[in-house]
N, C-alpha and C positions, 0 to 999 in steps of 0.2 A: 749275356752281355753283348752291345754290339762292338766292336771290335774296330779299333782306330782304321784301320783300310779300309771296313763296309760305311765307315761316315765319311773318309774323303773322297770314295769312290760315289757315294750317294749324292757327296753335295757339290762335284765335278759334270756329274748327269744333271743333277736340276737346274744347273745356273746355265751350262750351253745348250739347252733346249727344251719343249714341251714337255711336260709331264703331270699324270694325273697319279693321284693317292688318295686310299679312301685306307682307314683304320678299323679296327674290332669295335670301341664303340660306337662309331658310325655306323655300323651295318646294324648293330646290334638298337639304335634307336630308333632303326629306318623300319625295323621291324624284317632286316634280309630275312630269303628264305633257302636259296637254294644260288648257286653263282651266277646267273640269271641276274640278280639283284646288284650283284658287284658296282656295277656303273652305271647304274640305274640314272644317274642324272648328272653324267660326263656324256657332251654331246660331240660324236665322231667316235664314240668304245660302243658298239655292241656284242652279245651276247649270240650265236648263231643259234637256231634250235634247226634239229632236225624231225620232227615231229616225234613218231613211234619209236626214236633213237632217242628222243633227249636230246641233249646239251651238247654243242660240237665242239666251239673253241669259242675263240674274240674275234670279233673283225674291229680294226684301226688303222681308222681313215683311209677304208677300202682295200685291205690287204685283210686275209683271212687263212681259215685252214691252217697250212703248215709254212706259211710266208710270218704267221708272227710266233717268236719263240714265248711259250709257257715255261718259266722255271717254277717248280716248287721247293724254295730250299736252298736252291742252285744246282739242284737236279732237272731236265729237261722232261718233258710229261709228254710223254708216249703218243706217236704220231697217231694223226686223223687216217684213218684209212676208210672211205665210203666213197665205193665203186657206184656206177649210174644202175643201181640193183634196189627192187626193193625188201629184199633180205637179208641186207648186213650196212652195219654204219656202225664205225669205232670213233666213239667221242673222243676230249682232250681234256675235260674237266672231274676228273675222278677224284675229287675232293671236297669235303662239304667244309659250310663256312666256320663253323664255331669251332673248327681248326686253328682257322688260321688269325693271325695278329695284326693281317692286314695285307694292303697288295697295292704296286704302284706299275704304271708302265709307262717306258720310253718313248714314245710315240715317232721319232724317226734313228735317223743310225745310230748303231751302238758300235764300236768295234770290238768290247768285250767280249760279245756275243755273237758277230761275227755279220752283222746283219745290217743291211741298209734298209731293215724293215722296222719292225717295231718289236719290244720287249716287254710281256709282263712277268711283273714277280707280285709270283704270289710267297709271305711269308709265312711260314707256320708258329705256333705258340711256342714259347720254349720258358721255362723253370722261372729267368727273371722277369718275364712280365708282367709275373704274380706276387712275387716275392720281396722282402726289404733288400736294398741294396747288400747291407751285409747282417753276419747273426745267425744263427738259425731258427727258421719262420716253417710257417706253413701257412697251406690256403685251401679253404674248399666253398666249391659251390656247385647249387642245383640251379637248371634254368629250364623253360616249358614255353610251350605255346601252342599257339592256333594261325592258320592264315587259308580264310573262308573259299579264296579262289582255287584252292584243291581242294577241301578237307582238310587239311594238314594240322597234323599231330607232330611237336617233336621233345624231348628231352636229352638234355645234356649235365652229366656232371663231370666237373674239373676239380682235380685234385694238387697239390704241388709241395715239394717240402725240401727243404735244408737241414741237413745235419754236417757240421764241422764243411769239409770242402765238397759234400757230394749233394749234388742236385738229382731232382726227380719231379716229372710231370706224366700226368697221365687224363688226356682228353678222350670221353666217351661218347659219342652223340647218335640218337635213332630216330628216323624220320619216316611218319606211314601216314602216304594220302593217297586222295586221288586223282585222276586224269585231271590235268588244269582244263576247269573251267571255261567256253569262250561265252561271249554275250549274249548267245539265244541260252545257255542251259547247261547242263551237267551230260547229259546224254544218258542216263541211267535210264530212262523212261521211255526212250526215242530206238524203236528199232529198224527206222530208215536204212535202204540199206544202197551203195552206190555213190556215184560221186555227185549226186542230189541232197546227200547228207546235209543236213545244217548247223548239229549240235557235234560236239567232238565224241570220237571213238571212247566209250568209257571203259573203266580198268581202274588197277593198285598202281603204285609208285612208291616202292618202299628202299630208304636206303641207310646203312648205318657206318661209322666212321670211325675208330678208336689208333690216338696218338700214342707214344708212347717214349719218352727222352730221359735217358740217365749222363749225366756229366759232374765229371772233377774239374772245380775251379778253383786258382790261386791268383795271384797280385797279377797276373802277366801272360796268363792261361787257361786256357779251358778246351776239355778231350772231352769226347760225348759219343753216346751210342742213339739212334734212332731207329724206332720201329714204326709201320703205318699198313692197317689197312682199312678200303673203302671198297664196299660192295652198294649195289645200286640195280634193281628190280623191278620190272614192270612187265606185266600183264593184263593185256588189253585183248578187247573183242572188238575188232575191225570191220565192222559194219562198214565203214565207207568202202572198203576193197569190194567187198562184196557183187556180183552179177553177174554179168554174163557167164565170168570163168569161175569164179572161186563162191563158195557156198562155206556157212559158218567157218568161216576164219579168224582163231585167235595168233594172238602173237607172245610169247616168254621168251624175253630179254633181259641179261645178264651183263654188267660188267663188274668186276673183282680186279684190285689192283694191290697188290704188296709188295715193300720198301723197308729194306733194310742197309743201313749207313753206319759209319764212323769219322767223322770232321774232328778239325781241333782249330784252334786261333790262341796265334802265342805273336804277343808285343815283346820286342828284344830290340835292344840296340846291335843287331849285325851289320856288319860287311858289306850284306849283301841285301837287305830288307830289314825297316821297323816292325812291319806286321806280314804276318802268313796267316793264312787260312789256303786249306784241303780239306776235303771230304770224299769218302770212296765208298758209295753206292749201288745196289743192289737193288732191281725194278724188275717186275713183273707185271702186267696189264692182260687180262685176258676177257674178250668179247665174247658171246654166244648168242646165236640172233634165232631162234627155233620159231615157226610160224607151220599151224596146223590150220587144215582145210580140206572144204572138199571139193577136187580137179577135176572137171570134165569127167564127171561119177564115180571117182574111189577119191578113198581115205589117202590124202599126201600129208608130209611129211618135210622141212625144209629145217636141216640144222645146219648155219654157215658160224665158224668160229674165224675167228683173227686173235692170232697172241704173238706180242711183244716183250721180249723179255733183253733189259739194259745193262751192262756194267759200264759205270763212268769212275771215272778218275781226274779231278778238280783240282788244281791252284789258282791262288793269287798273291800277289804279293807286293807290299810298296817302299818305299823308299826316299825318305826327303832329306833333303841337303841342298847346300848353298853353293854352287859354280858359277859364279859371277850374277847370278841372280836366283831366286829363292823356287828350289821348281821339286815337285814332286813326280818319282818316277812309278807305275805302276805296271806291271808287268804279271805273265798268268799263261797257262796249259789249260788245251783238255782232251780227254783222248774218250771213246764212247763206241762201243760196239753193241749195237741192235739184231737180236735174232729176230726174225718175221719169218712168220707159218700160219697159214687160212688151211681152212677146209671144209667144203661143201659137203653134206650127205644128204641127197635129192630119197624116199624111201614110198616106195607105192606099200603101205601098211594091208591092204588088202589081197597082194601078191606076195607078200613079204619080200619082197626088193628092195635096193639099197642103189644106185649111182653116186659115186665117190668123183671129187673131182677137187683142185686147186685153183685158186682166181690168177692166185701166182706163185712159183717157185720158190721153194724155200729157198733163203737167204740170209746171209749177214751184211751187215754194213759198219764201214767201219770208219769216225769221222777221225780226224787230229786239227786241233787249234791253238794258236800262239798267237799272245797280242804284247806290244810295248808299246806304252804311253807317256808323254810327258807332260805335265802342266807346268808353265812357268810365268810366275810371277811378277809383271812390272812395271813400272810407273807408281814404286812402292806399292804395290796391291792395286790401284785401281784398273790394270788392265790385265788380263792371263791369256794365254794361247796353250791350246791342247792338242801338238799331233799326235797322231797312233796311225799304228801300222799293225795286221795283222797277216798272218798266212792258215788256210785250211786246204786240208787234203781230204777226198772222200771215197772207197772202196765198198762195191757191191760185191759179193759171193755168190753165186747160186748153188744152188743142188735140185739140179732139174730129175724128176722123175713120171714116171707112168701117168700120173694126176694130173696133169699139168698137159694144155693144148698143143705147147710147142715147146721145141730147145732156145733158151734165151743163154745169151754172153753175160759176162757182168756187165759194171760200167765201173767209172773211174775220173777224177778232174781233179784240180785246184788253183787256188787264185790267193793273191797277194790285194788286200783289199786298206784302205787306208783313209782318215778323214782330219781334218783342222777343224779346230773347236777355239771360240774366244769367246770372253764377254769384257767389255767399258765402260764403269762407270760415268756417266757425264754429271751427275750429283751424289748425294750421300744415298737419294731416295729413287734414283731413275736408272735403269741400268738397261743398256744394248748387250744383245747375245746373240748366239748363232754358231750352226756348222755346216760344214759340206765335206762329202768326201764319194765313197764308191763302196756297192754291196753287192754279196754275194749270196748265193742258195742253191744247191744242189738239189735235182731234181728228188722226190721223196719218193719210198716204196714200189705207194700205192699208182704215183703218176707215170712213173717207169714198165711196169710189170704186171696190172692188173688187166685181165684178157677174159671177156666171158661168151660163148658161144652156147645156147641153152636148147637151141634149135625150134625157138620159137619167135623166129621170123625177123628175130633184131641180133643184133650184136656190138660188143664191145670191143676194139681194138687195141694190144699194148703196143707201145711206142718206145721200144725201149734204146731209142737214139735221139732222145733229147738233150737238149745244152742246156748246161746251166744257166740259171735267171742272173742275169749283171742288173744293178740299178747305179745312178748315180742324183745323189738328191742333195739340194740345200735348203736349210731351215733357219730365218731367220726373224728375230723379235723384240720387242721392247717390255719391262718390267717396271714397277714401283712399287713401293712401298712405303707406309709412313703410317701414324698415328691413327690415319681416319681409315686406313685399310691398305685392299691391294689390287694390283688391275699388269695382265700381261697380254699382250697381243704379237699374237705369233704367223706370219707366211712359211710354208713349203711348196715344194718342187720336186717331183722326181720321177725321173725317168729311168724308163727302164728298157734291156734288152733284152730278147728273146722270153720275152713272159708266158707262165706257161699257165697256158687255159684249157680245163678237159670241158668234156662234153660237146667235143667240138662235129661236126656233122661232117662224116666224109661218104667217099663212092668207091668203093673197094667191090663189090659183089653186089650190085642192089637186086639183082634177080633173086638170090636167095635170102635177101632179108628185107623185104617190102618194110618193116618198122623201122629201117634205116637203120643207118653203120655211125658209132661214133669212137670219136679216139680222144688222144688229150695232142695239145704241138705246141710249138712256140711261137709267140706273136713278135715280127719284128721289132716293134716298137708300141710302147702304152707309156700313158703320163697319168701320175694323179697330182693333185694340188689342189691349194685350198689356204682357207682364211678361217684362224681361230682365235677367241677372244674368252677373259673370264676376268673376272672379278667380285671384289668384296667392300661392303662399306661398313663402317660403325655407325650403325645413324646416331648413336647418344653422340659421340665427338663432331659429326659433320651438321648432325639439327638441331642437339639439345634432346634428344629424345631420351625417352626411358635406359638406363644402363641397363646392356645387355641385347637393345634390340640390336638386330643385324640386315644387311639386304647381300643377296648375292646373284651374279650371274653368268650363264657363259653361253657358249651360240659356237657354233661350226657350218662353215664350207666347204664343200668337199666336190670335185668333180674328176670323175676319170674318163678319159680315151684309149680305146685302140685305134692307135693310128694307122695303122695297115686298114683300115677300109674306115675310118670313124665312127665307128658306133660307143657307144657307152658301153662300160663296165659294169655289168651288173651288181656288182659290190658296194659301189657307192652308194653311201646312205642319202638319203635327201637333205636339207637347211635342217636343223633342229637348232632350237634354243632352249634354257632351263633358266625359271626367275624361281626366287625363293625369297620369302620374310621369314625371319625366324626370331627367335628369345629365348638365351642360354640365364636363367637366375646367378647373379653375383657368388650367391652359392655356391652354383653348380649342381644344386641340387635337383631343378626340374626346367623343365623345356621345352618349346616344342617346335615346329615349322610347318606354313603353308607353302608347297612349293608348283610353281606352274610350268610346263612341259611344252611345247611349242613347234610343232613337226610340219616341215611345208607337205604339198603333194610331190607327186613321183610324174613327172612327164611322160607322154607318148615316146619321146627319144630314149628318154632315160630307162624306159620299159624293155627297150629293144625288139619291141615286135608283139613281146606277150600282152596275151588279150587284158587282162589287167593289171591299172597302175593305180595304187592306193592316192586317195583323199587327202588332204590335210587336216590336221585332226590338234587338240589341247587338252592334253591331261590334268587332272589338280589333284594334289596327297595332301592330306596333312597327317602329320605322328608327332605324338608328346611322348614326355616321359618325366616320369617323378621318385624321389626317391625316398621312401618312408623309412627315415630313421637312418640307421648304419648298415644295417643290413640286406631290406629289401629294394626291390626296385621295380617297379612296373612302368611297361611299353606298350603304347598303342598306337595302332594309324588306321587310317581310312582311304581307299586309293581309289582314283578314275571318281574321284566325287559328283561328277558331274554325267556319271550314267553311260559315257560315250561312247557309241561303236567306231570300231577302228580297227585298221590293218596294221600292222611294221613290216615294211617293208623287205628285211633281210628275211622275215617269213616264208613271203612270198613272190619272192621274183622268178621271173621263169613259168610261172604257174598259166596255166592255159584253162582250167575249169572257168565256167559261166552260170549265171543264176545262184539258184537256194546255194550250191556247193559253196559258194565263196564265204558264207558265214561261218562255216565250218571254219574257217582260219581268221576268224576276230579273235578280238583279245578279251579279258574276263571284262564285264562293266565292274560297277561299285562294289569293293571287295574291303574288307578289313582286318586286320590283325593284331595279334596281342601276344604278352611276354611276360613272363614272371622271371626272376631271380634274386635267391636270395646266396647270400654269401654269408660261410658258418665266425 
């Protein structure tokens, strides 16, 4: 059940700012495959990859990594740790989609969550959204597929049932492909080898997902247990590494993540709140990044691990009444301690040797957050204002030893962050919104304390006297809605202080690292901003057309500066736009959509120097789907119709390779996919 606080707090976030939402059967008709797909056609949400890593995080509207918070649940999803190495990258996506019930994010501040950045939530399945409201029911179903730009094989069954007040779900899902596809080829045939390469590195990609929720529900409550876990597998032969130094080089990458909870949500007329919700969680994330080869004539050996292991502790709570005007109070903790532990084991297998060593010190970190909020209601409801005020505190630990290049201190900060929110209606169908306020972000782990000196010829530098990232942003918009559809057009703004950028090029020793020194610091000042638009039409109500048909659109601007010298952000996505026609049957029974993708190029500026900056390029998909009978239902789509090579940009920024190599990072051309399920 969702729970009176998660709908005022849900429908408190939509109305004073942007926000995108995609649900289970939308992914499920899009033919999703992997979270990659999530936003496939919200312009300014991408998906980062990190190649031979996989999947990082989101980037929104040019903030990335660990500037946007991931919740799963309302647990926070285990930071990005990927040092400037190419043997270790810890993703942010350790969840497959046929989990989850759906996912929306905040795209500028939230104070909930502590952040003048952006917010996704991703939700997972739980018992009712299979189930009859009341009774006791059950549910099962199997579902399969294919999607040709891996190989990709997956099956899932879901199960769910009610008896008197106890609920039970259990989602199982198994995913085996291969290396994605780009537009020259699969690479299985191809044993180029360097960064001449043109087909992708081929390999397995195999990963599987099993959910698991028991909860006691009554008129006013519901206590639940949660278990989850996701592992994710890939082994690749790395041809393109391949030359001068390194000879047959594969790579076995690992992540495994397990979570275990206990939440409750109980509606009551107290004192002190109408609705509570807590949850007290239990997280483990562990990376293992092994890469075999042969180094300057023996058998090497390169296993770097990174693990993360969470306990949080979650409220929320709200509270409405009448004090001269109709206002609801909302109010919440969280308190969150992260152990962080790497370690390198460098091994000459020919010598039988071993070099041990840590990127950085074992640590704890330990955050605390309190927010209170008010919305109040007036001019009878057509006007609301929403302050909030928050406070977070943040503690490093270390435990420096022998592993580890040098003795680091902890660190330590906190801020008092706060924002104004309103929306006016000026019609029944036209409504002004907007907020502004001030954010906060504590430098993370990885950018604090990650130090690598390997003694070949480069080096990494930790920085572990950075400031925290301040922003202050405002976002404002126009909405409507009415019979014939919907249409919102949103500006933002925000700046930021001391933004912290790694990879940054210093001169500490260059005599002994000719491959240059870098570190991560902080940029006095960066801006990003930007102009978003979207919308929806009925064409039966607006033309007379067929009932059912639909048109929809949306489009993003986005530009970031570093103002300390003006260059661009390399984060910034380029213009995209997304048009779609679609036809949902009266029914609801079948469907489908042609949707068109629209991506400008990337500028010489916008490049910042790197020797390439992608093309402007238009996608076209179409996917149907139909439902025979009660039972089954079948999905198809057809993607990149139109054959096209292409780069995305958050691929490849940065990248300096030239010639045949660059095709190595297109994207699959003309790919398809398909879906069976049936429901018992």
């Amino acid at each position: 059940m969702t729970s009176i606080r998660e709908r005022a707090i849900q429908r408190t976030t939509a109305e004073e700012g942007a926000t995108a939402e995609v649900e289970a059967v939308e992914l499920k008709d899009q033919i999703a495959y992997s979270p990659a797909d999530l936003f496939r056609y919200e312009p300014g949400i991408l998906t980062t990859n990190n190649g031979r890593f996989g999947l990082a995080g989101f980037n929104v509207r040019g903030n990335d990594d660990n500037r946007v918070s991931i919740q799963l649940d309302g647990l926070e999803m285990p930071e990005s740790y990927e040092p400037t190495s190419s043997y270790l990258n810890a993703g942010r996506l350790s969840v497959d989609l046929a989990s989850l019930s759906g996912a929306s994010v905040v795209k500028g501040g939230d104070a909930r969550h502590g952040s003048g950045f952006a917010t996704v939530n991703l939700r997972l399945q739980s018992p009712e959204d299979f189930l009859s409201p009341s009774g006791d029911d059950s549910y099962a179903s199997v579902m399969g597929g294919y999607r040709s730009d891996n190989d990709g094989l997956f099956e899932n069954i879901t199960l769910a049932g009610r008896r008197g007040s106890l609920e039970s779900l259990l989602v199982a899902t198994n995913r085996n492909a291969d290396a994605t596809k780009n537009h020259v080829g699969d690479g299985k045939s191809d044993d180029t080898r360097g960064t001449a390469r043109r087909e992708p590195d081929p390999g397995d990609v195999d990963n599987y997902d099993v959910l698991w929720k028991l909860q006691k529900v009554s008129d006013n409550s519901r206590i639940g247990l949660i278990a989850q876990k996701y592992r994710i597998s890939s082994k690749l032969h790395l041809f393109s590494e391949e030359g001068r130094r390194y000879d047959d080089y594969h790579s076995d990458d690992n992540i495994t993540r397990l979570r275990l909870g206990i939440y409750q949500d109980l509606a009551a007329d107290m004192p002190l709140f109408d609705d509570l919700h807590w949850q007290l969680d239990w997280q483990r994330s562990e990376t293992v990044n092994q890469s075999d080869m042969i180094y300057a004539g023996y058998n090497r050996q390169v296993e770097r691990e990174y693990d993360q292991t969470t306990w949080q502790l979650k409220s929320d709570l709200s509270k409405e009444f009448t004090f001269g005007v109709p206002q609801q109070v909302a109010y919440g903790a969280v308190i969150k301690r992260d152990g962080h532990d790497s370690l390198s084991q460098d091994r000459n297998l020919d010598a039988g040797t071993v070099a041990k060593s840590r990127f950085s010190p074992r640590g704890d970190a330990t955050r605390f957050g309190v927010y209170l909020q008010d919305r109040l209601a007036l001019a009878d409801g057509r006007v609301s204002l929403t302050p909030a005020i928050r406070y977070d505190s943040y503690r490093y630990d270390l435990d420096d030893d022998a592993l580890v290049s040098q003795d680091y201190d902890g660190a330590r900060g906190d801020a008092f962050t706060g924002q104004l929110g309103g929306t006016f209606d000026l019609t029944p169908a036209v409504q002004l919104f907007g907020k502004t306020g001030w954010g906060f972000r504590a430098p993370s782990y990885d950018e604090l304390y990650y130090d690598y000196n390997g003694g070949r010829g480069y080096r990494i530098v930790a920085n572990p006297d950075l400031k925290d990232e301040r922003s202050r942003f405002v976002e404002a918009g126009v909405r409507t809605q009415s019979h014939l559809g919907s249409a919102e057009l949103t500006g933002f703004y925000t700046d930021y202080r001391d933004f912290i950028e790694s990879g940054v090029s210093a001169s500490i020793d260059p005599s002994n690292y000719p491959y240059g020194e870098f570190t991560t610091e902080n940029v006095d000042r960066a801006l990003i901003r930007g102009v978003e638009f979207r919308g929806q039409l009925d064409l039966a109500e607006a033309f007379g057309a067929i009932d059912g048909l639909y048109g929809r659109i949306a489009a993003a601007y986005i530009e970031g500066k570093n103002l300390k010298d003006g260059s661009a952000l390399e984060t910034i996505p380029p213009v995209q736009a997304v048009v779609g026609l679609g036809y949902q049957a009266p029914s609801q029974r079948w469907g489908g959509e042609l949707t068109g993708t629209f991506v400008n190029h990337v500028s010489d500026h916008d490049a910042d120097g790197a020797s390439f900056a992608p093309a402007a390029y238009q996608l076209y998909d179409m996917t149907a789907h139909v439902a025979l009978g009660q039972h089954l239902t079948l999905r198809g789509g057809i993607f990149n119709l139109a054959d096209k090579k292409y780069w995305v940009w958050d691929d490849v920024r940065g990248l300096n390779i030239q010639g045949d190599g660059l095709d190595r990072y297109t994207q699959p051309g003309r790919n398809f996919g398909v879906s069976a399920q049936y429901v018992f």
